[in-house]
N, C-alpha and C positions, 0 to 999 in steps of 0.2 A: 251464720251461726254465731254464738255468742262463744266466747276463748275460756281459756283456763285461765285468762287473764284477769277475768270477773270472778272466779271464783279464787284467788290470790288479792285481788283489791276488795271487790264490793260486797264478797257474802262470806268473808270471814271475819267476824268481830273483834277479834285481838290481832295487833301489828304483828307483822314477821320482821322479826329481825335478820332473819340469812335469807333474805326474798334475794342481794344479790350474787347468792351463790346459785342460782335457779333461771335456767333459760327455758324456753317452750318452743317445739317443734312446730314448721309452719309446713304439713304436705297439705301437699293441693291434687290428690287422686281424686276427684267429685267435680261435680256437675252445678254443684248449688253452692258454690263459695261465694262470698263476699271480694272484690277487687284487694289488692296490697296496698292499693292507697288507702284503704278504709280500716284495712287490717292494722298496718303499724300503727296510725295512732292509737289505739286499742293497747296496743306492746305498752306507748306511752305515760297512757293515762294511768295503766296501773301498775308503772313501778318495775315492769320486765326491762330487763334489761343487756335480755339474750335470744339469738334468736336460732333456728338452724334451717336450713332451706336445703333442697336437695337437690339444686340445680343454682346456677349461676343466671335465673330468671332477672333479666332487665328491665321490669317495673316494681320488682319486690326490690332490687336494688338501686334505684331511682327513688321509691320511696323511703327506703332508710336512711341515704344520703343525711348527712349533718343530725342524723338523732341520737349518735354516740354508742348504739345498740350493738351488742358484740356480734357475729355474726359468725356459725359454720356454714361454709360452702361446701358443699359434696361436688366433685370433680370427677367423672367418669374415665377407666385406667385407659382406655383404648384410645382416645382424647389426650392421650399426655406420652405417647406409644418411643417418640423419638425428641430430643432437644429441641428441633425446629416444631415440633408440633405444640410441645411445652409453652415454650416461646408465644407461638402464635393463640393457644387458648389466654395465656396473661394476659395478651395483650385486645385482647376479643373481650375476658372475662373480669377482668383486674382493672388493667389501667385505665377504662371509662367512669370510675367510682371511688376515686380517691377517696371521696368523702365519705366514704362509707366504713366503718370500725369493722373488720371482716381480720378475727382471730386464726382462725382453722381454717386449713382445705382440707376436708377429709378423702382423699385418694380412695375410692371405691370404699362401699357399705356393706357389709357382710360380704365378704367378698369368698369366694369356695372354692373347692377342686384345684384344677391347672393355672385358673386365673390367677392364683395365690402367689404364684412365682412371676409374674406379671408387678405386684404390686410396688416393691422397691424400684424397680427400674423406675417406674413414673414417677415413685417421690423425688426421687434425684432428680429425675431432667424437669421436676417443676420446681424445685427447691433451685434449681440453677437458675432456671428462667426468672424466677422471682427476684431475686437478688439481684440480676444483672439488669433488672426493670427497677430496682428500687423498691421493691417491697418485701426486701429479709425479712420484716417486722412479723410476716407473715407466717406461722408456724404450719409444715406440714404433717400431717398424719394419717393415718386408716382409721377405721371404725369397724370392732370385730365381735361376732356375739360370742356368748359363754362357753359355743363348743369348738371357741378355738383352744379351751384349757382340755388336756385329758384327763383331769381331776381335780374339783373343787372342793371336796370334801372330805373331812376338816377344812378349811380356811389356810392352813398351814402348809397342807399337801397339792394346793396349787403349782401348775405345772403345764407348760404349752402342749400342745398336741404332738408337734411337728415344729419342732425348733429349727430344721433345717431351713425352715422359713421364716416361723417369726425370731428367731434370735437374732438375726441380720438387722431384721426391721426395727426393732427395740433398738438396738446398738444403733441407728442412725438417729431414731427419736433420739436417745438419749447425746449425743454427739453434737446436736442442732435447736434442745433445750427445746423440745418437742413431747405433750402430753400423747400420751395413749387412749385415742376416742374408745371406748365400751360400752355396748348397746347392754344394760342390765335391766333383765326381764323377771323379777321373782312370779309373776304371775303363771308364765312355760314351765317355772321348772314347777311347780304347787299343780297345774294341771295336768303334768304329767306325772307326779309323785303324790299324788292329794293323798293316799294310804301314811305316805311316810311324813308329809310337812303338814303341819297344823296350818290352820288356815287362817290363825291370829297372828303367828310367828310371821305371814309372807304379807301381813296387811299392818306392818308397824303397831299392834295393839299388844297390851300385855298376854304375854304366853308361858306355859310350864314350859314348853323348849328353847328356851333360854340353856346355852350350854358355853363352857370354858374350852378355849382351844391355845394351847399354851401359854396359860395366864392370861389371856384376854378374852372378856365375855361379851358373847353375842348375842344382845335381844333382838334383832330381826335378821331375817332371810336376805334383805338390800346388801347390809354392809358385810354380812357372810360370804358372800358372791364376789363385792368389792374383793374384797381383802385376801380373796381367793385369785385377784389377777395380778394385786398386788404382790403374791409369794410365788406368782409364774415368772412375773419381773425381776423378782431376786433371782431368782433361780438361772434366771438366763444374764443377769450381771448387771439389771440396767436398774439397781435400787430408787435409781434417784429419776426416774421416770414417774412422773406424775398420772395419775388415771383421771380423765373427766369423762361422764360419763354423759355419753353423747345420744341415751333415746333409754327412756325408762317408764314404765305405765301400768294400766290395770285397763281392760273391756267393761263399758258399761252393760255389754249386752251382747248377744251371736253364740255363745258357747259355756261349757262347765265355768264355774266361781263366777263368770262375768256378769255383775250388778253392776247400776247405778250407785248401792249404797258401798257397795266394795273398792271400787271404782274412785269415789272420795273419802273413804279411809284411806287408800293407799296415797295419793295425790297430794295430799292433807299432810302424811306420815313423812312423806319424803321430802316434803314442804320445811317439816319442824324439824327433820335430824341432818338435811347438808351441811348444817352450819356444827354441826358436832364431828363432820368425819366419819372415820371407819374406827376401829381398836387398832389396827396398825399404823393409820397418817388420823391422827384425831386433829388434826385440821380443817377449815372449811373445804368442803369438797364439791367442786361444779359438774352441777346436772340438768339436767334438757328433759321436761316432762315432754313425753309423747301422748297427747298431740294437740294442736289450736282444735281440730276441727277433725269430726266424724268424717271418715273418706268415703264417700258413695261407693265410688267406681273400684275400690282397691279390690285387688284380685288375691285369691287365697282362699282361706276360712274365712267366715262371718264375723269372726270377733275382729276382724283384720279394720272392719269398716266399722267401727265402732270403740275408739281409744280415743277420741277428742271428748270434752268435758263439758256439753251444751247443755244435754239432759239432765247432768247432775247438777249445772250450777243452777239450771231456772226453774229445777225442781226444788233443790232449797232456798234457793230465793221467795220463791213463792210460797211455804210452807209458814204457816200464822206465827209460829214460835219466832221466825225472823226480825219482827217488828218491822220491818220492810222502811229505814230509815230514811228519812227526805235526805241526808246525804249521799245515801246509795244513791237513790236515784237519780240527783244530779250529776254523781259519776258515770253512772250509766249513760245521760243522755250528751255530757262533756266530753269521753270518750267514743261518740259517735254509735252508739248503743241501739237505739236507735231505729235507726233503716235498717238494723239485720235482725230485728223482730219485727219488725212490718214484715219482711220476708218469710219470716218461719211462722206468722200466722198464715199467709197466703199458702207459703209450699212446704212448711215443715209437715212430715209426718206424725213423730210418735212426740211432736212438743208445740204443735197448735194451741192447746187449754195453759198451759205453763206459759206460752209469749204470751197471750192474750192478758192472762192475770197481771203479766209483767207489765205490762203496755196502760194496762188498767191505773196500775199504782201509781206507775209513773206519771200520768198525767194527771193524777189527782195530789201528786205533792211536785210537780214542777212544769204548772199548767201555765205559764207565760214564755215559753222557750219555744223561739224562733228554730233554731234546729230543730223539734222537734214537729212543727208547721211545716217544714221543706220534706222531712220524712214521710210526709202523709199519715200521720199519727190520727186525726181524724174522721177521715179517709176510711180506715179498716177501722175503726171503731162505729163507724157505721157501719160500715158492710158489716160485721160481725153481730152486730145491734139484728140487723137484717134476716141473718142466719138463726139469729136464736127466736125470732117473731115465727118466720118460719119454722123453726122445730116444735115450739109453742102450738100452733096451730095444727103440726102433722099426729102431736103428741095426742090434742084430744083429738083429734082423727081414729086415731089408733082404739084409742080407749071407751070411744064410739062407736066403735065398730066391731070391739071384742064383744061388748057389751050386747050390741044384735044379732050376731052370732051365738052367744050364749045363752040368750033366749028363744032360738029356734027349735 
């Protein structure tokens, strides 16, 4: 499937200037991905320059080796349980890939319940192992969603749920110069409140709910959220705790709000305002769009398997207003573009007609590319040539045969 990577380089017309405040999620829940070696240069080609993985996978980290690409590693708490086992996952997970730019261990991902008190023990005995391997450099952390706050609203009346555990946890971020990973969803909290949130205020567009929250005003739901764990951090002592925000998105599809075209409003929105901050840290602030790629297999609700950005980019890619520029699509076929629409004409579902068109253009403005001869770009342009001869023929089938039926 094609990234959010493409839709950040190839199908938006004007530069982003805070493209390097913006990483993109790499889960691999599905059945029809693309390889990591084929994925990062994709990161590459278009300027990403972050990544988050959710597991300590040895050919996603093989592959990033020497690209400079930042990198969250999700670490599993059960995995990190005693110092010798800390130890031994570093040295399992870590010290095979020196070369790899790996900023974050996120110590478990929404982590709930009794496991909660599980979570500091592990940052410590990996925060020790680290160091005592050489790789201090490596900042540890958790990754916690919005209802670890017991109130977000106002922005100002942020406040943890259960201090009894995160105020520990902050006090060690902050101790160790360590951000606070936050999974920020406006899209949960607008499908759960869609009576109370406008549904321009949670898609970065202009909205009447724009409102002041002690001298500071808030046009979108994103930085409202933000700025709401940012006043739990105060609250618990650790001001100077930084928040990145480690998985943030919109469903193209599966459920309530979830469009394609909502989908890249919001992707788009939080594209153009990382580089502005929140009203409380008006600094560039790092974010992780969730996700490269629509997850088949994720288990859950429907909208779960549908936060990657395939449909949206190759739907407007393909869309005539594009002008569908011979530089695109030498980007596209330099970042190895490619062989993963050769695939999603053969096995995509609801983006067959969108590759095809893609596939079309492209080798009508970059019909000498050897890459694109290895891809089998041909290939399916025949067979598809094939498919439509055949529709062709079944079509007037069809309309000869309504035709003798109608006059019986």
């Amino acid at each position: 499937m094609l990234a959010v990577a493409l839709v950040i380089g190839a199908f938006v017309s004007k530069s982003i200037p805070t493209v390097q405040s913006i990483g993109v999620c790499y889960g691999v829940v599905a059945n029809n991905l693309p390889s990591p070696a084929d994925v990062v240069p994709l990161y590459k080609s278009k300027g990403i320059t972050a990544m988050r993985i959710y597991k300590p996978d040895a050919a996603t980290l093989r592959a990033l080796a020497g690209t400079n690409i930042g990198v969250i590693v999700d670490a599993i708490i059960s995995e990190l349980a005693t110092p010798a086992a800390a130890s031994a996952w570093v040295k399992s997970n870590i010290q095979p890939y020196e070369g790899v730019n790996i900023k974050y261990i996120a110590v478990g991902n929404e982590v709930e319940g009794s496991d909660t008190l599980k979570i500091l023990p592990a940052m410590q005995n990996l925060n020790k192992a680290l160091a005592e391997a050489g790789f201090g450099n490596i900042k540890v952390s958790t990754a916690v969603k919005m209802n670890v706050l017991a109130t977000s609203s106002p922005p100002s009346n942020g406040k943890f749920g259960d201090p009894s555990v995160m105020d520990p946890i902050v006090k060690f971020l902050s101790s160790n110069g360590s951000p606070l990973l936050a999974n920020v969803y406006p899209y949960f909290a607008y499908k759960d409140n869609s009576g109370d949130i406008d549904l321009n205020f949670a898609l970065f567009q202009a909205s009447s709910a724009t409102f002041t929250d002690n001298g500071k005003t808030y046009k979108n739901l994103f930085v409202a959220m933000v700025d709401a764990i940012y006043s739990a951090l105060e609250k618990a002592g650790a001001s100077g705790v930084p928040v990145v925000v480690s998985e943030s998105g919109w469903p193209s599809a599966g459920g309530f709000g979830a469009s394609t075209d909502n989908a890249q409003k919001y992707n788009q929105g939080l594209i153009d305002h990382v580089g502005e901050g929140t009203p409380k840290r008006p600094d560039a602030l790092e974010a992780y769009i969730f996700a490269m790629f629509n997850e088949n297999l994720k288990p859950g609700l429907e909208t779960e398997k549908h936060f990657g950005e395939a449909v949206v980019a190759l739907t407007k890619f393909a869309c005539t207003e594009n002008q569908l520029h011979v530089n695109h699509c030498k980007a596209i076929v330099d970042g190895g573009g490619g062989s993963h629409l050769v695939q999603l004409v053969y096995f995509g579902e609801q983006m067959q007609i969108e590759a095809l068109m893609l596939l079309c253009y492209i080798a009508m403005h970059v019909p000498e590319s050897e890459v694109l001869a290895q891809a089998g770009v041909l290939s399916v342009l025949l067979w598809a040539s094939k498919q439509i001869m055949l529709l062709g023929s079944l079509l007037l089938l069809l309309a000869n045969s309504r035709k003798a039926v109608s006059e019986i």
